[in-house]
C-alpha positions in Angstrom: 177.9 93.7 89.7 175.8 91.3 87.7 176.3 88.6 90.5 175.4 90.5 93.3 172.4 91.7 91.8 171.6 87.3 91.5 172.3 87.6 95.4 170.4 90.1 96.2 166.6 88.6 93.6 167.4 85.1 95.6 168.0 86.5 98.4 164.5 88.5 98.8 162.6 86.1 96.4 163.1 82.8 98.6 163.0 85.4 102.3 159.4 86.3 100.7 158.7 82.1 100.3 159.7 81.1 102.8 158.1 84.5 104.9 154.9 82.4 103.0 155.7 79.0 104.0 155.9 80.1 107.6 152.9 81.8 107.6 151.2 78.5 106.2 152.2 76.6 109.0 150.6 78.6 111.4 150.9 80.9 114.6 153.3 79.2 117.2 156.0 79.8 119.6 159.5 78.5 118.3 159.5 76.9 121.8 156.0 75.2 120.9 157.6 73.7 117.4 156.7 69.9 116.7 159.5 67.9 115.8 158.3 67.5 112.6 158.2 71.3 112.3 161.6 71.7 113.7 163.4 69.2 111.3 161.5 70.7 108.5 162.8 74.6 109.2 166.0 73.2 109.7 166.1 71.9 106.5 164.4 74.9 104.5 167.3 77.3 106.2 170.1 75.0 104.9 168.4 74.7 101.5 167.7 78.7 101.1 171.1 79.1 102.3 172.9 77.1 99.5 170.9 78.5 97.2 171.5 82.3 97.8 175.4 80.9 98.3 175.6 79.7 94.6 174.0 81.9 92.5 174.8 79.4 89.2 172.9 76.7 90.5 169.2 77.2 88.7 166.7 78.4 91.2 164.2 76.0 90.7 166.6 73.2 92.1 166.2 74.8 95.7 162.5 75.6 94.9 161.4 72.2 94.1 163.0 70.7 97.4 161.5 73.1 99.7 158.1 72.6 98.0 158.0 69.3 98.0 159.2 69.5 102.3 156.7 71.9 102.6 153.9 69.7 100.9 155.0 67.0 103.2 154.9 68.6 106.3 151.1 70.0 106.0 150.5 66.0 105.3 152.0 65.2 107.8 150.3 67.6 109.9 146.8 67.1 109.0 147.4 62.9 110.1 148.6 64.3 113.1 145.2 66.7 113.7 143.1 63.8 112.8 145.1 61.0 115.2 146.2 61.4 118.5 148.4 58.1 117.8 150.5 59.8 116.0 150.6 63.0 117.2 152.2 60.4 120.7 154.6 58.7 118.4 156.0 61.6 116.8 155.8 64.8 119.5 155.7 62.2 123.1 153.5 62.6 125.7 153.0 65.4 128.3 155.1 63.6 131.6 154.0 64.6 135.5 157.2 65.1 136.9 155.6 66.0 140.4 152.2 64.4 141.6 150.9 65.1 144.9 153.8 66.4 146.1 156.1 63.4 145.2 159.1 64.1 142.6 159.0 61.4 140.0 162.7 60.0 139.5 161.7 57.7 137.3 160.2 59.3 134.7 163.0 62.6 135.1 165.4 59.5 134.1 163.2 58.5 131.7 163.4 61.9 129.9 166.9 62.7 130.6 165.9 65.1 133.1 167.6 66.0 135.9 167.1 68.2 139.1 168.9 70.9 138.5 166.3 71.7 134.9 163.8 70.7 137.3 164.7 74.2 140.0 165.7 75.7 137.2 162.3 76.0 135.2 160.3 75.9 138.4 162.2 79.4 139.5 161.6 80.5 136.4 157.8 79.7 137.2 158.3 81.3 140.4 158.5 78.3 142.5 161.4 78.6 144.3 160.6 76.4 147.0 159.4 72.9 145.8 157.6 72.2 148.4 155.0 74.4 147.5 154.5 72.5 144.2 151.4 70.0 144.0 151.8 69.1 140.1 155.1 69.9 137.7 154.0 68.6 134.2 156.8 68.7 131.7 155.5 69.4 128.1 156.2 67.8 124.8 157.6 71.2 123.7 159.9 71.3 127.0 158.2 73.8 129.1 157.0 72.9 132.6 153.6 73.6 133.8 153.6 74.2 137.4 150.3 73.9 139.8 150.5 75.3 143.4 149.7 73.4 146.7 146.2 74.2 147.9 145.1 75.7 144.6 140.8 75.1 143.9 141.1 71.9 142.2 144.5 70.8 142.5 144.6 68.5 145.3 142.1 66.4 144.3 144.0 65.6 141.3 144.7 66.7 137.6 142.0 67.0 135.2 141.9 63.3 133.0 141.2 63.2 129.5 139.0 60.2 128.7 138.4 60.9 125.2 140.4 62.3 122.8 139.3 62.8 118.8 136.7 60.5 119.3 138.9 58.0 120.7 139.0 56.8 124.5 141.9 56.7 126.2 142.5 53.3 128.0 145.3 54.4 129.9 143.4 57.2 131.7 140.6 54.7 132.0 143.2 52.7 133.5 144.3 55.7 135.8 141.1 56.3 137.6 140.0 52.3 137.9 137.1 52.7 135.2 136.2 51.0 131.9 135.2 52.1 128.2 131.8 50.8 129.4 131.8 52.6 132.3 132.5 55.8 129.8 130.3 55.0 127.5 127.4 54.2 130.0 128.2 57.9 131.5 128.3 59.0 128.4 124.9 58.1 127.1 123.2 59.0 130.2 124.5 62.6 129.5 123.2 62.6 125.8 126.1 61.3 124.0 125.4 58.4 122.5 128.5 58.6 120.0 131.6 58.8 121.1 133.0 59.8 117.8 131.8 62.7 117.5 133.3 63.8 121.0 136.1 66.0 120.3 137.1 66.2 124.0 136.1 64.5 127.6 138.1 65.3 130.5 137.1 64.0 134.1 137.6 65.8 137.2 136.2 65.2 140.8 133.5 63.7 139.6 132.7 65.9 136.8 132.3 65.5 133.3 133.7 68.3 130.6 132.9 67.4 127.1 132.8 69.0 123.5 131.3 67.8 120.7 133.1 68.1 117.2 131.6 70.5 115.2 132.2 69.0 111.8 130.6 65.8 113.4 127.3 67.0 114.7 
């Protein structure tokens, strides 16, 4: 009786830390998880479930570990909040699977993607006719993002993110035939004379979106 009485105080005492730990990581989808995430609740299950299974083995020996994963992953997190290198290394880039029309075989090979996930998640968008599909961007957390043919916008192309965390992107640069100096001269003419303190700069037809960082101003 005594045992199952073990069982049971584990059993709610690490549900309630772990209820905690959740709760510390903040407010997402499970289809939205990072990798880092993933292979860090992977690891908390197996460790909470060993130590509810043997009820001999001191607590604090499945504590500790979870603790010290848990510790890792919020640094981990913050260097990913504060770099965009390596939220790319560790979580990928977003992937345009369709531009303009034009299915990308490359880069579904690339990704081990093939057509039938491709109709698959665009029905599930309620696409079932790809012709009617200007943009198909698949997600770092899987998910496609789907953007009609002769939607306001669209056709003239995707929003580009120039900066990023204070950080231009050269590849977008690259992607619309401009240079940093070009940027930064657009830039300062618009009032921003530091790019650091940019938080976000997207270009589209022409236009500029930007926000400044608010711990930066």
């Amino acid at each position: 009786m005594e045992q199952y009485l073990v069982v049971a105080f584990r059993t709610l005492l690490l549900y309630s830390l772990i209820l905690l730990i959740f709760r510390l990581m903040g407010k997402r989808e499970v289809g939205e998880l990072s990798l880092l995430d993933l292979v860090v609740f992977i690891m908390i299950g197996e460790i909470a479930g060993m130590a509810i299974e043997e009820p001999d083995v001191p607590l604090i020996r499945s504590i500790l570990p979870i603790l010290l994963l848990v510790g890792i992953q919020l640094l981990l997190a913050f260097i990913s909040l504060k770099s965009k290198w390596f939220r790319d290394t560790i979580d990928g880039r977003p992937s345009i699977i369709i531009k303009k029309g034009k299915i990308d075989e490359k880069e579904m090979r690339r990704h081990r993607y093939n057509f039938d996930d491709l109709l698959l998640q665009l029905r599930e968008k309620d696409f079932p006719d790809i012709s009617e599909v200007e943009y198909a961007i698949l997600e770092t957390s899987g998910k496609l993002s789907v953007f009609p043919k002769g939607e306001d916008g669209i056709e003239g192309g995707l929003p580009v993110p120039l900066v990023v965390d204070g950080v231009a992107i050269a590849e977008n640069l690259k992607r619309i035939e401009k240079s940093k100096k070009w940027l930064l001269q657009k830039l300062s003419e618009k009032g921003y004379h530091d790019i650091e303190k940019i938080s976000i700069c997207s270009y589209h037809n022409g236009k500029f979106f930007i926000d400044i960082d608010n711990e930066k101003k």
